[in-house]
C-alpha positions in Angstrom: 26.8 -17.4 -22.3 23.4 -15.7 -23.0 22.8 -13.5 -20.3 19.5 -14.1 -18.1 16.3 -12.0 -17.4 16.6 -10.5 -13.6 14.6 -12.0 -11.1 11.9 -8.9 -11.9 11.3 -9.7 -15.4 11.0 -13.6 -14.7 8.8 -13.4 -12.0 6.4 -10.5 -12.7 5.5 -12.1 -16.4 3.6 -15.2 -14.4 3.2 -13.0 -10.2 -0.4 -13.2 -10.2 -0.3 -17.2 -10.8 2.8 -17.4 -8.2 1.5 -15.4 -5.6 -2.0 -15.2 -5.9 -3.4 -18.6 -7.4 -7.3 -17.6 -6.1 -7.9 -15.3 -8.9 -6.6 -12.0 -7.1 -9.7 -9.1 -7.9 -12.2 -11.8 -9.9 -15.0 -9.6 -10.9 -17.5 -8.5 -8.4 -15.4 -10.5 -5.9 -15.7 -9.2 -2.5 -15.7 -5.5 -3.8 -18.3 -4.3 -0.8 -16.1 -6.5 1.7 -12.7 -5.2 0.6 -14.5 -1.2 0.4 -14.9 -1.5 3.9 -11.1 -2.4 5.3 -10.1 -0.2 2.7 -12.1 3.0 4.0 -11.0 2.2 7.5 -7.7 1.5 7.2 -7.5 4.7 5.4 -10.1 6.6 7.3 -9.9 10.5 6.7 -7.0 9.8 4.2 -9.5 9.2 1.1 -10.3 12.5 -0.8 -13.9 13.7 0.1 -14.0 14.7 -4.3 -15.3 11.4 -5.4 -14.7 12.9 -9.0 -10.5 13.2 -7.7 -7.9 12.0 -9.8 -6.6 8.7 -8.1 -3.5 6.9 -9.4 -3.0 3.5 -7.7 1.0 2.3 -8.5 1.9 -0.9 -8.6 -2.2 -1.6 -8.8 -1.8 -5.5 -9.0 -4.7 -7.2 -10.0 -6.7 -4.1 -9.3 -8.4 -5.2 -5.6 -8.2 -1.5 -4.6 -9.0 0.1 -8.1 -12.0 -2.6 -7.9 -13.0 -0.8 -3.9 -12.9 2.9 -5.3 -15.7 2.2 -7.7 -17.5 1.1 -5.0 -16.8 3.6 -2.7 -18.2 6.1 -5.7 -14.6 7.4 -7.4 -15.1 8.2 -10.0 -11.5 8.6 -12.0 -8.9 6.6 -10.4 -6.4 4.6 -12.8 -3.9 2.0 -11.6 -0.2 1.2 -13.6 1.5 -2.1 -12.9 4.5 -3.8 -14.8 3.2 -7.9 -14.4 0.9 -8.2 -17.3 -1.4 -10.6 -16.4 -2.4 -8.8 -12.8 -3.3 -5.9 -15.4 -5.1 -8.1 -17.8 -7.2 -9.5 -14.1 -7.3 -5.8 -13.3 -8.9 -5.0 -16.4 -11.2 -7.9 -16.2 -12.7 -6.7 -13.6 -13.6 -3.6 -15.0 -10.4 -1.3 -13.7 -9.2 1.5 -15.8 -5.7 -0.1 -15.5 -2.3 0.2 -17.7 0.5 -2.1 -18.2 4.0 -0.1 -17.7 7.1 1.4 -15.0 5.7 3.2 -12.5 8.6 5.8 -12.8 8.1 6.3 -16.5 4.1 6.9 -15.8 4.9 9.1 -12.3 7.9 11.0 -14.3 5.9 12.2 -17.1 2.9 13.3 -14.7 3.5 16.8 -12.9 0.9 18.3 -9.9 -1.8 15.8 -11.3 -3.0 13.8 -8.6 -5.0 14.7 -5.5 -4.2 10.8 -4.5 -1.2 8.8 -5.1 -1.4 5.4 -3.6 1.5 2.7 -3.5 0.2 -0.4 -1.5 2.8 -3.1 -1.2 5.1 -1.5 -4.2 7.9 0.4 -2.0 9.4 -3.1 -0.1 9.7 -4.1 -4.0 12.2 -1.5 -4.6 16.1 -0.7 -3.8 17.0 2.1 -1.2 17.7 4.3 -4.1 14.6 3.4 -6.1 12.3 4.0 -3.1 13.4 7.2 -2.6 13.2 8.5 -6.3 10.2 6.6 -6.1 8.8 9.4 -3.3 10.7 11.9 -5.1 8.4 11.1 -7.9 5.6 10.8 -6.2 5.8 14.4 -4.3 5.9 15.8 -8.0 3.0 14.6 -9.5 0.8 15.2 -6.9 -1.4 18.3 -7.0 -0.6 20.6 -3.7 -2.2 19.4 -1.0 -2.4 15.6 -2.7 -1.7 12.9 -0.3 0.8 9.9 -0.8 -0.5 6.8 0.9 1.5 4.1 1.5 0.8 0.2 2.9 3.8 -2.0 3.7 5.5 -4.8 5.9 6.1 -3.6 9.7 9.9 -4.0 10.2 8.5 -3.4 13.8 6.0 -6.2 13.8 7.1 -9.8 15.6 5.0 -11.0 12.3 6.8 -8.6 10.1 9.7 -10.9 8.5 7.2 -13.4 7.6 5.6 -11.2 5.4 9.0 -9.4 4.3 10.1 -12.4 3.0 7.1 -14.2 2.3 7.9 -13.0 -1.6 11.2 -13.3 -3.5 10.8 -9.9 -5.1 11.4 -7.6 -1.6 13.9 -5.6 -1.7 13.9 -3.9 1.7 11.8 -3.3 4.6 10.6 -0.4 6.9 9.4 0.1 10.5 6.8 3.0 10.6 9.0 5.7 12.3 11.8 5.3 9.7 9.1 5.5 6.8 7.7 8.8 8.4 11.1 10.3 8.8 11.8 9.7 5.0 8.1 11.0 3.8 9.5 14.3 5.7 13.1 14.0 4.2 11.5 14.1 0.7 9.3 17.0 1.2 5.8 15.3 2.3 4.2 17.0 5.4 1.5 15.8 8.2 3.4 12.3 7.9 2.0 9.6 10.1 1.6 6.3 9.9 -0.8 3.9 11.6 -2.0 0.2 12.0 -3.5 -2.1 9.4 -5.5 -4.0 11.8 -8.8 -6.0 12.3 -11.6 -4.0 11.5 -13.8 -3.1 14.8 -17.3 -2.3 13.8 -19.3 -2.6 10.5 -17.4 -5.6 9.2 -18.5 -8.5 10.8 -18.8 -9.9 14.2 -15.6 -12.0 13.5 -13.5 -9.0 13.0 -15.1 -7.5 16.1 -13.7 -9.9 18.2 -10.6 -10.2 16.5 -10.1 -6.4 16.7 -10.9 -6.5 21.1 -8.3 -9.8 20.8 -5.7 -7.5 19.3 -5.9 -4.6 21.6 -5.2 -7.4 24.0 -2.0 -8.5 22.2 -1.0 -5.4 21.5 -0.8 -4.3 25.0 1.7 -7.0 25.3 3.3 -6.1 23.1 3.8 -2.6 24.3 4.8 -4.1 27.7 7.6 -6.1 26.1 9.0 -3.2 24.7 8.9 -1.2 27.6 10.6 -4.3 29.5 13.3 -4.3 27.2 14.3 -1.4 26.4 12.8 1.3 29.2 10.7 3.1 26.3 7.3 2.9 25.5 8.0 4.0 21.7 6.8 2.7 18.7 3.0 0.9 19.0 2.4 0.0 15.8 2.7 -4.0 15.5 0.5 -5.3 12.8 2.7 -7.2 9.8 1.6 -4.6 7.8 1.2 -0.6 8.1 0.0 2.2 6.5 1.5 5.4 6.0 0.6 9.0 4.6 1.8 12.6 3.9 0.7 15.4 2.2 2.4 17.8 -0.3 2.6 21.0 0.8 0.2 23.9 -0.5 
């Protein structure tokens, strides 16, 4: 019997038609609208250097990539192992390569002053993800920051997203992610909501953003009803996490 592809090679060949028929980062589409959740979401993460070296892993069709030129950077590069998200990417005007993420990250060594990995580490195995950070740690410059975005474990919504695609591996809540940022070596780790965007945006996302803080403290109440504590507070379907390598 001929032996089959895995489920990576046969999806990722075809992922931006299967999981994002719209046309993922179309040229000039949305850049402005996209910089804007972007800089929030990662508000004082974002190196002040607009000239910093930038590597976006996993960059997809380059959405991101696509936001940094807007925001002004200057020299940020994306890698991503589905060809035709690259060739969108590239479309689009993103300096972006087609390759594995370790190969790229395990030939780089204190190059970065920004690593970013948003929606990549839910792709991986327990034991990739943490070589993954590993790797990640290592070709960063000291003092470069990892940031992270992936599916809260810890959200009510988070499952629907976690296995909303057929190529996620695993999934974190935003304490466990932290604790294993630390466990590798990163330090300052925190991790914080991906949620509407209050001001600047538009008056939609204004109101969305004073309807959330409304759901959320339900949310908190829940948990405290249940189980005594008032940990966690982070509930979006999706999270963002950072931590820095040390000096």
């Amino acid at each position: 019997m001929t032996e089959q592809p895995g489920y990576r090679e046969q999806l990722y060949q075809s992922y931006a038609s299967l999981m994002d028929p719209a046309g993922g980062a179309a040229p000039g589409k949305g850049d402005a609208a996209a910089a804007r959740v972007f800089s929030y979401h990662f508000r004082e993460w974002l190196p002040v250097d607009r000239a910093a070296p930038i590597l976006d892993v996993a960059c997809g069709a380059g959405a991101f990539l696509n936001a940094l030129q807007h925001l002004g950077y200057t020299h940020a590069s994306g890698v991503d192992r589905s060809p035709e998200q690259v060739s969108i990417a590239k479309n689009a005007g993103s300096h972006a390569v087609e390759g594995n993420l370790f190969n790229l990250l395990g030939e780089r060594h204190a190059e970065f002053a920004l690593i970013t990995g948003l929606d990549i580490i839910e792709h991986l195995s327990k034991d990739e993800a943490l070589a993954f950070l590993d790797l990640c740690l290592r070709a960063l410059r000291p003092g470069g920051r990892l940031i992270l975005r992936t599916p809260n474990g810890a959200s009510p919504w988070g499952g629907m997203v976690r296995y909303g695609d057929f190529t996620h591996e695993i999934c974190f809540t935003p304490d466990l992610l932290v604790k294993l940022l630390t466990h590798v070596g990163f330090t300052s780790c925190t991790a914080r909501e991906c949620e509407p965007i209050p001001t600047g945006y538009s008056a939609k996302s204004s109101v969305r953003y004073v309807g959330w803080l409304g759901i959320r403290t339900v949310l908190k109440l829940w948990n405290v009803i249940e189980t005594g504590s008032p940990a966690g507070g982070i509930y979006t379907r999706v999270f963002a996490a950072t931590g820095l390598k040390p000096q």
